[in-house]
C-alpha positions as CSV (number, residue, x, y, z in Angstrom):
1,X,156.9,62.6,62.4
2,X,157.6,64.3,65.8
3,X,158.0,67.8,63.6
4,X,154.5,67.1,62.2
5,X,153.1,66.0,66.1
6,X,154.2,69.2,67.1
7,X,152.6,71.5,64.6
8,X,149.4,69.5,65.5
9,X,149.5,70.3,69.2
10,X,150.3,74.0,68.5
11,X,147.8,74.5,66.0
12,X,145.2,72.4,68.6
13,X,146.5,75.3,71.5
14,X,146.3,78.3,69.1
15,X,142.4,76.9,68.6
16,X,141.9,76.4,72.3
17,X,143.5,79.7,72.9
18,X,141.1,81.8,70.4
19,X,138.3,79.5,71.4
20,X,138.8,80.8,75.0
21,X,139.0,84.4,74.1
22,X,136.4,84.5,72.4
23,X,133.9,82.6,75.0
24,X,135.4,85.2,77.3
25,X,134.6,87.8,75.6
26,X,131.1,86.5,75.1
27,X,131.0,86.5,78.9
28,X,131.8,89.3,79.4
29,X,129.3,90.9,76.9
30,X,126.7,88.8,79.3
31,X,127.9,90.1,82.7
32,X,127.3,93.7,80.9
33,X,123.7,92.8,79.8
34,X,122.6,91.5,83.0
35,X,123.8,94.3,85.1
36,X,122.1,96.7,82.5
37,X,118.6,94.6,82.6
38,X,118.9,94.8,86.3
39,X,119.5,97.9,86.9
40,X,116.1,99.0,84.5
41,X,115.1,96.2,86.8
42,X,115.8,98.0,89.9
43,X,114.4,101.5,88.7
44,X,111.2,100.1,87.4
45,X,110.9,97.9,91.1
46,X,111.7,102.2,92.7
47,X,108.7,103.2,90.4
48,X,106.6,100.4,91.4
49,X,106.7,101.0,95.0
50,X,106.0,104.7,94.5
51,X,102.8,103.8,92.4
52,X,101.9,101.7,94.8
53,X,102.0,104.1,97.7
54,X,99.5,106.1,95.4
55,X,97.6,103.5,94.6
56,X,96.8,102.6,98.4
57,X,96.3,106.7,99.1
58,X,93.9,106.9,96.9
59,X,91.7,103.5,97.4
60,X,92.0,104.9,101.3
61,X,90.6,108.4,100.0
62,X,87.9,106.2,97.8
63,X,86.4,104.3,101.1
64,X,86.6,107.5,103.0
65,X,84.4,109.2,100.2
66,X,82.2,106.1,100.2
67,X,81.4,106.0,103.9
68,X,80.4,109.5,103.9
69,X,77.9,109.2,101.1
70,X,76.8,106.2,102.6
71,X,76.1,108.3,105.8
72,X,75.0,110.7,104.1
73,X,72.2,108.7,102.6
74,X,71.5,106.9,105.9
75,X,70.8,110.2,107.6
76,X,68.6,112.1,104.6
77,X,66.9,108.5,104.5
78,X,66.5,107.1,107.3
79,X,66.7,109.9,109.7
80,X,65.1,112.2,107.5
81,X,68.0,114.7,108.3
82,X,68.3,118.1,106.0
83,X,71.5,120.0,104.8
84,X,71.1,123.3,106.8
85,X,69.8,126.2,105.1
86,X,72.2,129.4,105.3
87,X,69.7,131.3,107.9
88,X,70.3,127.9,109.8
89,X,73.9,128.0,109.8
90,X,75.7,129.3,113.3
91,X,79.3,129.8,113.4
92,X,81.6,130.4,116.5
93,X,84.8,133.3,116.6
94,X,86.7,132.7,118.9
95,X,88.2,136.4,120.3
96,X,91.9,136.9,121.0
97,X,95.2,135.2,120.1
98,X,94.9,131.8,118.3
99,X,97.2,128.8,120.0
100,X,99.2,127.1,117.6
């Protein structure tokens, strides 16, 4: 009887030994998929930003482009301004050594 109680418990601790391993394992195999899907994480958070710099840039250069046209129209409409003619156009040289 106590021969037979025996083999139980070892048989029960070879189980609960392989059971173990094997839900380590399993973690482990988990740690290694998170830290891959965060780094992919990380790079596409690094691309992100970078877009969104560009993003902003450009909306900036949009409103920029918009506020001229718009005074653009207000002063051919409005102020019934004209685009000078080449004969019109005056430019200025400066003589000498430029400052940087």
């Amino acid at each position: 009887m106590l021969n037979w109680f025996n083999k139980q418990i070892n048989k029960m601790i070879a189980v609960l030994v392989s059971i173990n391993f094997l839900l380590s394992l399993y973690l482990i195999s988990n740690i290694y998929e998170y830290r891959i899907n965060f780094a992919k994480n990380e790079s596409l958070n690094v691309v992100k930003e970078k877009l969104q710099f560009e993003t902003d840039l450009l909306l900036k250069e949009l409103e920029e482009q918009r506020s001229q046209l718009t005074l653009r129209k207000i002063a051919i409409g409005k102020l019934n301004m004209i685009t000078p003619s080449n004969k019109n156009l005056i430019f200025i040289n400066k003589k000498g050594k430029m400052h940087e």
